[in-house]
N, C-alpha and C positions, 0 to 999 in steps of 0.2 A: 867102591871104585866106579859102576857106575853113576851114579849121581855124580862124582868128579871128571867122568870124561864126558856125561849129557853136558855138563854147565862146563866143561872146557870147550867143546865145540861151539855151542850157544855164544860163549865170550868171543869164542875167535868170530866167528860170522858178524853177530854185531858190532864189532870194534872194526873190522873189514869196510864195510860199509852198510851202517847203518837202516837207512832208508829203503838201498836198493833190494837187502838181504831181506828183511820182511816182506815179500810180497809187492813188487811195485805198483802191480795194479787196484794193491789197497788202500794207496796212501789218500788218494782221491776218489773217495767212492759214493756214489749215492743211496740216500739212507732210503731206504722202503716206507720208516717212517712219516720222513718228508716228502715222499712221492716223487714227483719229478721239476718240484720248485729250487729245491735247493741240495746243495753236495755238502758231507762233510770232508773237511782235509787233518787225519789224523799221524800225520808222519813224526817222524821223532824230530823234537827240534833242539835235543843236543844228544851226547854221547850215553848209551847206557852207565847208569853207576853201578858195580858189583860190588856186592858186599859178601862176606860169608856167608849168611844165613839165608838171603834175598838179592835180587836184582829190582835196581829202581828204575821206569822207564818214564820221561817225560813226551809226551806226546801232544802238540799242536792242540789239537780239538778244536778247531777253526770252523765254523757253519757258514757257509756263503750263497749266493744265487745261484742256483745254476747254469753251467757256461757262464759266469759272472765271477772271476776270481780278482775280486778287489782286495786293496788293505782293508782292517776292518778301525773301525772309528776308534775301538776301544784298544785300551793298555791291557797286556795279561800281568797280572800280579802273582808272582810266585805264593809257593804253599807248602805243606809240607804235609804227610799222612803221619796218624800219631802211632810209634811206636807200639806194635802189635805181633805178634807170632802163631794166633792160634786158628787164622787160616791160612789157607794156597794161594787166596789171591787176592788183592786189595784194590779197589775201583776207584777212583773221586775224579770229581769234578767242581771248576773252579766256577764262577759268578761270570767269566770271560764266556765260558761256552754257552752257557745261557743266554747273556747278551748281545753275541753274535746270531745265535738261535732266532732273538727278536728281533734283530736287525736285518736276516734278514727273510724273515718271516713279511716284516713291515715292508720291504724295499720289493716283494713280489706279491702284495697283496693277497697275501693267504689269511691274513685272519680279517679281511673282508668279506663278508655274509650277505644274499639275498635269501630270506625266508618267509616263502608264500603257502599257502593252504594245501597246497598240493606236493609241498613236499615237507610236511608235518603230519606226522602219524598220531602224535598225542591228541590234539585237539584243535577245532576248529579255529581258526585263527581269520575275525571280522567284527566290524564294527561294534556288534555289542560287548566285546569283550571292554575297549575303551571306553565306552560309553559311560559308565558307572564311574569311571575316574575323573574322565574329562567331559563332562556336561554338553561342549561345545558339539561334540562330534555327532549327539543323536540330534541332532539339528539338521542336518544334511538331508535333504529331502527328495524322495524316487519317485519313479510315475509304481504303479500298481503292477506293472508290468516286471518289473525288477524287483529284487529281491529284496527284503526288509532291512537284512543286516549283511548287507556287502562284501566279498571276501579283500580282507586289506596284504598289505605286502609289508615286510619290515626289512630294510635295507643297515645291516651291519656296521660302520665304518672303522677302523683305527685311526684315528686323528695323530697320534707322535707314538713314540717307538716306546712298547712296554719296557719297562723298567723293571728288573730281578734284584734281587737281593736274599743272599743264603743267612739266615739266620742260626742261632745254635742246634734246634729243635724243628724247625720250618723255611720252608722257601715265599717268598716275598715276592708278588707281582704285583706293580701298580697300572694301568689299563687307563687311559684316556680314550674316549669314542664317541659316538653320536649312532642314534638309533630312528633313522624317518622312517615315519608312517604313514605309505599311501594304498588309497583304497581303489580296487581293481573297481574300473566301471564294466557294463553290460558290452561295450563295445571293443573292449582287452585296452583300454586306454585308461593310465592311472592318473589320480589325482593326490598331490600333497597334504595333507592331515596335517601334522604337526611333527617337531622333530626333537628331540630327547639329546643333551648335551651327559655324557658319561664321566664320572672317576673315581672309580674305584681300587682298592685294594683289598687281594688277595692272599690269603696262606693255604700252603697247600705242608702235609705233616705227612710223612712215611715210618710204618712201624712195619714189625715184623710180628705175623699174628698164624699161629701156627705150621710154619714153615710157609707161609707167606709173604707176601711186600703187600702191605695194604694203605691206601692213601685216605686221606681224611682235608674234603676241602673247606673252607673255611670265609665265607665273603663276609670282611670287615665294614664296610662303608658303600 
């Protein structure tokens, strides 16, 4: 009896009003993940379905700018979760949230990167690193007074909006960018090197490895 009167209450509230019953001030909330570039908006965007054994809830999963609530470019494409019962609670996520996720990720330039020597902890990042690949670059010539091997700067860009795609087994990202490389002179004034056109594709594979989520990335190309 109770489990019949938790999920009769639960039915009457959700069927009541949806939206406003869950928390209204969760339907648009900002993710911590996303910092304070962008909001997700996770509101129900039709009625709970009840079933005997489970309740199904469709939820938006809309990513957008924040303070920026546009239409989003993309079609959500219904889906279905496959027939399961031997847990409490079942998550998915469609190829929509993703794509939002990159769109607008790309539309507030978050996956735009400057990375300079001094905020790289692995290693020295300057001209002789290039040097060995691109011939041109030990060419560049200092007085005695400056330093032999310059610290360079590497400017990030996203050039078009990553591309997701869920696969059976793996998630799919394809990444177009451009990577310039300029070299910090002795006066904090930089100069152009040369500039790296990007495209690659990404898988990234989630398993479950000792009562863990463990991910395994994968650069194709």
């Amino acid at each position: 009896t109770c489990k019949l009167q938790v999920l009769g209450m639960l039915l009457k509230l959700l069927t009541r009003n949806p939206n406003t019953s869950l928390c209204p001030e969760a339907m648009i909330w900002p993710s911590p993940f996303l910092a304070d570039l962008a909001e997700v908006d996770y509101s129900l965007s039709g009625l709970p379905a009840v079933f005997q054994p489970f309740i199904d809830l469709d939820l938006k999963g809309i990513v957008f700018p924040a303070g920026n609530y546009t239409d989003s470019p993309y079609v959500a494409a219904s889906f279905t979760i496959p027939d399961q019962s031997d847990s409490m609670l079942y998550l998915a996520f469609s190829e929509y949230f993703f794509q939002t996720s990159s769109f607008a990720y790309y539309t507030t330039g978050a996956v735009n990167r400057t990375i300079a020597e001094e905020t790289c902890n692995y290693f020295n990042i300057n001209t002789e690193i290039f040097s060995s690949i691109i011939p041109e670059v030990s060419i560049i010539s200092f007085t005695k007074s400056q330093r032999s091997h310059p610290p360079v700067m590497l400017k990030l860009k996203s050039t078009e909006i990553p591309i997701n795609s869920l696969q059976q087994d793996s998630f799919m990202v394809k990444i177009q960018g451009s990577v310039k490389v300029l070299v910090i002179l002795p006066d904090s004034n930089t100069r152009s090197l040369f500039t790296l056109n990007i495209l690659t594709n990404t898988s990234i594979s989630l398993n479950i490895f000792d009562q863990k989520l463990m991910g395994s990335l994968c650069l194709n190309r």
